[in-house]
N, C-alpha and C positions, 0 to 999 in steps of 0.2 A: 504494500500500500504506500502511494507517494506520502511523501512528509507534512507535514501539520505547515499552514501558514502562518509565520510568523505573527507574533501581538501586533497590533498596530502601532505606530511610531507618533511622536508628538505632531501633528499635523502644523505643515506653513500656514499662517492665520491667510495669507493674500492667497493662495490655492484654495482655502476652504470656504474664503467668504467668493473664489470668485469660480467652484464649484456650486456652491449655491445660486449662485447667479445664473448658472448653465443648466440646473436643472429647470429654474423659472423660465429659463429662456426655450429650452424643449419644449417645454406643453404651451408658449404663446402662438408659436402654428398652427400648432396640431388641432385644434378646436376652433380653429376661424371659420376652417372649408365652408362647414354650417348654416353661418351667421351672412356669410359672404355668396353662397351659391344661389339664391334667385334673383341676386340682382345680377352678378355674370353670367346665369342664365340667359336672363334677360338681354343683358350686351352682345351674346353673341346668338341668343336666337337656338338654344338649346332644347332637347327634349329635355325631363328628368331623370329619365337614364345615367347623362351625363354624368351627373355626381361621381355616379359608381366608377366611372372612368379614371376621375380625380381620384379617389379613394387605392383604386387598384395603381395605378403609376407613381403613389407614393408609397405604397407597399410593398412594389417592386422592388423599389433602390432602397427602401429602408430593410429591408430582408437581405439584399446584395452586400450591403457594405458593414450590416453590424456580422454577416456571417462571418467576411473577411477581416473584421477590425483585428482579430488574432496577426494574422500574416501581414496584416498593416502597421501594428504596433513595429513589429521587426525591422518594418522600411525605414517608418518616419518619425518613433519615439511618442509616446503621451501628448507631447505639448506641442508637437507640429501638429498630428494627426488633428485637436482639437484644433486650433487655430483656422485650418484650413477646411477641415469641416460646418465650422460657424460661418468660415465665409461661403461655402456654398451654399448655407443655407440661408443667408444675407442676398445674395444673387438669386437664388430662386424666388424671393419677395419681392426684390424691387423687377426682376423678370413678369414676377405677375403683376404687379402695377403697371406695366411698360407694352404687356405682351397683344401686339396688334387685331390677333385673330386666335382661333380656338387650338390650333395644332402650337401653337408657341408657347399657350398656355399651360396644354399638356403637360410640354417637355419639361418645364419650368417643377410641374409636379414629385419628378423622377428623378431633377436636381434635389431638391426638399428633400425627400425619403432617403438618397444617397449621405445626404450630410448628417440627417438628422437619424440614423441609424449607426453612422461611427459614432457619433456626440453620445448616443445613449448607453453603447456599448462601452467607451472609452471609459466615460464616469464613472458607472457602474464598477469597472472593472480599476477607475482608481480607489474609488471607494472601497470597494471589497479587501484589497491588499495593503491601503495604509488609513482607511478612517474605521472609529466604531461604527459598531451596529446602530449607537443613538443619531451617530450624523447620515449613516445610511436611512433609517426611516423617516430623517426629517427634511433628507435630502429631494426623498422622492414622496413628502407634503409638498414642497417648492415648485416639486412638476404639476401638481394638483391648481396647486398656487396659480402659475402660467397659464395652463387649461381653461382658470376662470378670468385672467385678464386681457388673454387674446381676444375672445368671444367681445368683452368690454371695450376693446380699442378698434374692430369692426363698429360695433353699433355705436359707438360715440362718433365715429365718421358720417355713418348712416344718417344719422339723427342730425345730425349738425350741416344737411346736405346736400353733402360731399361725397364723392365716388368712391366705390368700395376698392378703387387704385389706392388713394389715400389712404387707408386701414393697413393695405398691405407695405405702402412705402413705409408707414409710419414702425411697424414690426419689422421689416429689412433695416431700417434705421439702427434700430436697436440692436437686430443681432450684425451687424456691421460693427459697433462699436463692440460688442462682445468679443467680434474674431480676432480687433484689434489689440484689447485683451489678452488673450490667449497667446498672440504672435509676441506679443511683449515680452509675457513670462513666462514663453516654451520653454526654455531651458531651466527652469526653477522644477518645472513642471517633471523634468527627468532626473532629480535627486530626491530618492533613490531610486533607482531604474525599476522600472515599470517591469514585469515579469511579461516574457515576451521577444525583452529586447538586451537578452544576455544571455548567460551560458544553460539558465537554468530553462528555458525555453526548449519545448518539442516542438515537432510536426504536426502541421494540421490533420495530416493522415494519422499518425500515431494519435493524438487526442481525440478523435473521431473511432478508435480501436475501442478506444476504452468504455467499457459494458456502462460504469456510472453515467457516462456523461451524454449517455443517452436517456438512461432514466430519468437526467435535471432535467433534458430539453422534453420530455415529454409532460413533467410537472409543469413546467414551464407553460407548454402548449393548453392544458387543460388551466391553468389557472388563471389565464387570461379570458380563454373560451367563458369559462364562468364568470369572471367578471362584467364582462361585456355583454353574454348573452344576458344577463339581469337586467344591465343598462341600458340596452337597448329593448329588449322587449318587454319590460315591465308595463310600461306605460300604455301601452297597446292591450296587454294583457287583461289590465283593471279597467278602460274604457269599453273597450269590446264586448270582452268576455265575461268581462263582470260586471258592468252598465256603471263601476265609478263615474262620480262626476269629474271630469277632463281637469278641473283645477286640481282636485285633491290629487288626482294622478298624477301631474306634477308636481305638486310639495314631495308624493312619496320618493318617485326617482332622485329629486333635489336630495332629499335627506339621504339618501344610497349613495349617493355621490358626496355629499357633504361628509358622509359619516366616514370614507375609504379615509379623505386631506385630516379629518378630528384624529382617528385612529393614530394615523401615523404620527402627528404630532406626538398624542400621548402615551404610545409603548416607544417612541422613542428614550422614553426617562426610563420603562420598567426590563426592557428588552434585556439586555446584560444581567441585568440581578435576575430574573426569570432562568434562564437560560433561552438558548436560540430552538434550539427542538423541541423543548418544553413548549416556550409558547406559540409555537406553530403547531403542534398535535392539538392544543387546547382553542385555538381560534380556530382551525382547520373543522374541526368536533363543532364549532359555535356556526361557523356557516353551513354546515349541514343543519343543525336545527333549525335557523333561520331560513332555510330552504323548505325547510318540510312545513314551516309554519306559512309562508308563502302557496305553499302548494295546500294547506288544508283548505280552501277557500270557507274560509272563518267570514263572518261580516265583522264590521268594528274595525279596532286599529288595530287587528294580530297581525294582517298580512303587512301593514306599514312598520309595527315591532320586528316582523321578520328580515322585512328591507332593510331595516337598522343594525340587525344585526347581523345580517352577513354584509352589509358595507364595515361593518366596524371589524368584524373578524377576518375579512380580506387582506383588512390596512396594512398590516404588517407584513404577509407574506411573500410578496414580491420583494422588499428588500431584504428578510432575514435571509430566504433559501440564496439571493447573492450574496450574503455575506459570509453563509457558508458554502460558495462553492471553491474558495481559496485552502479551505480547511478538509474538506473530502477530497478533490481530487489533488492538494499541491500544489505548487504554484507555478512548474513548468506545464501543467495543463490547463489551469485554469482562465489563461490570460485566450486562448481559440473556447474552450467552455464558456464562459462569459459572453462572447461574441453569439455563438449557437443558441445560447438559453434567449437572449434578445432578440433572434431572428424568428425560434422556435414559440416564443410570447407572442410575437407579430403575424404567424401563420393561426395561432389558436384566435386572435383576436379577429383574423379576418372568414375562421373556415367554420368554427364552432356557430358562432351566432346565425348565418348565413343554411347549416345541415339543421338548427333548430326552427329554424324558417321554414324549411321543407317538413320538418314533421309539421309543424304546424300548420301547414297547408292543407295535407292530407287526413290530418286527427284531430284536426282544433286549436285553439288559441290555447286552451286548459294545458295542453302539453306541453307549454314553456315551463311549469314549474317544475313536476314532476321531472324534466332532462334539468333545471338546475341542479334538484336531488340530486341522479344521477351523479352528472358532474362533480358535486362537493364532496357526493362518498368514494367516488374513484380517486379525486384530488386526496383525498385521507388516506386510501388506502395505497396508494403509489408512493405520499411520504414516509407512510410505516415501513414501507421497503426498503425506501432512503437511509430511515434511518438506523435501521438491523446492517444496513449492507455497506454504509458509509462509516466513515471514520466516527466517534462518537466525541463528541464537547465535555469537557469537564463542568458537570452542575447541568447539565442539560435534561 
């Protein structure tokens, strides 16, 4: 079994506060499309189709480059790769503020998902090897953070207007100055070297051998599948299928989503005294109940107690299981692990939600909860395996 990752080291205050700034800066894109696609519909005279177009070309490149962020680390070090990834995703904004006709657009898309797939990967993967568990969960509230200020700097364009080009220069703006950022203090950014990008480094082949590191990416894929497919189909589920009134329907999604950014905030303080595998079996346990309470179609506010609590039981798990994957598989694999597990999130977030569509079509709307069931008890039962077959945490 490869070797334990070392403790983490006193963290550079300017990397951590301007990691912070990079996970805010990740989720201001990502949540515009949204806020921004009927009126570029509109511009350019689109079905709504389209969307999905947008959606798939930033999934592409985000899946492409966080696979390869491993063999990228090797080229270009931590602090270029970031650098030049923000500024891709700096040009793909002011691209779509700029972009004349609908195929420019596009492409602009597949820049986005390119940059913004190294950047998640890369952080992740500094975080996991030189910050705690507490700055990893509150690193990725910060993304939650973003998520909700993109959407906000569209519609204060909107409202104020002005062309939803505006919105987008104005977020190009910003991560333009991020990249510049990052190019400043690349080289801070590679003491201590980044694993990866020294002797302790394997092959992507070799890390792709190893039996774990397919079990993380399939955690991985299932734990987004699950989060996502709640977030998006909830809200359909209680109108439809359950004749909710449309407002309350959205408070409940709100608090699902609110509760993932509350979470992470606050097992950020408990995480380490917990342990990491402790309190992932115990939230992991807590979003299956809140799944099944979702699925009893209770009237009253069980199914909205449910939504709260698998938003709140989620919170944590995407950054604990990266903070342990320097600790299972060692740190010459973890640095292409990391890159996979972020690709492997991105396929679960685009494929799970999407195959729950399809039962849905064919058995009912009712069937959304019952497959989050599913979902949370396989997510349980895949970490129990994890954690028999992985290296095990002292206090865990």
């Amino acid at each position: 079994m490869a070797n334990s990752a070392a403790a983490p080291s006193r963290p550079d205050r300017l990397l951590l506060l301007l990691a912070y700034v990079g996970f805010v800066s990740l989720g201001l894109p990502d949540a515009v499309s949204g806020v921004a696609w009927p009126s570029v519909r509109d511009t350019f005279g689109l079905p709504q189709s389209g969307l999905g177009l947008i959606l798939i070309g930033a999934g592409c490149g985000y899946f492409l480059s966080s696979f390869f962020t491993g063999r990228l680390l090797g080229m270009l070090g931590i602090g270029s790769l970031l650098a030049a990834s923000s500024g891709l995703v700096a040009v793909s904004s002011f691209g779509f503020s700029i972009a004349p006709f609908w195929l420019a657009f596009l492409a602009c898309t597949l820049l986005h998902g390119l940059g913004s797939g190294a950047i998640d990967a890369g952080l992740n993967g500094y975080a996991a090897h030189h910050l705690s568990a507490r700055h990893m969960n509150w690193l990725h509230a910060c993304y939650c953070l973003g998520a909700m200020l993109g959407p906000l700097v569209m519609t204060t364009a909107l409202a104020g207007g002005h062309s939803w080009r505006v919105g987008y220069a104005a977020i190009g703006g910003t991560l333009l100055l991020l990249a510049m950022l990052f190019t400043w203090t690349r080289r801070r950014w590679n003491r201590p070297a980044m694993p990866g990008e020294g002797s302790e480094s394997v092959s992507m082949a070799a890390a792709l051998k190893h039996p774990l590191v397919w079990l993380q990416m399939t955690v991985f894929f299932l734990y987004t599948g699950l989060e996502v497919t709640v977030g998006q189909w909830t809200f359909t589920l209680l109108t439809e299928a359950r004749h909710v009134d449309a407002e309350w329907a959205g408070v409940g999604v709100s608090v699902y989503w609110g509760s993932i950014g509350v979470g992470r905030v606050l097992f950020g303080f408990v995480a380490e005294r917990v342990g990491l595998d402790r309190l992932l079996r115990l939230c992991l346990l807590a979003a299956l109940a809140g799944s099944a309470l979702l699925a009893s179609r209770s009237s009253g506010l069980l199914p909205f107690a449910g939504l709260a609590l698998i938003g709140l039981a989620l919170a944590p798990v995407y950054p604990c299981l990266m903070m342990r994957t320097p600790q299972r598989l060692g740190t010459g694999h973890s640095a292409h692990a990391i890159g996979f597990q972020v690709s492997a999130a991105m396929l679960g977030a685009a494929l799970v939600p999407g195959c729950v569509g399809l039962i849905a079509d064919e058995y009912g709307l009712e069937m959304v909860s019952p497959a989050a069931v599913a979902l949370a008890g396989s997510l349980w039962l895949l970490h129990e395996a994890l954690c028999r077959i992985g290296r095990p945490v002292p206090g865990a």
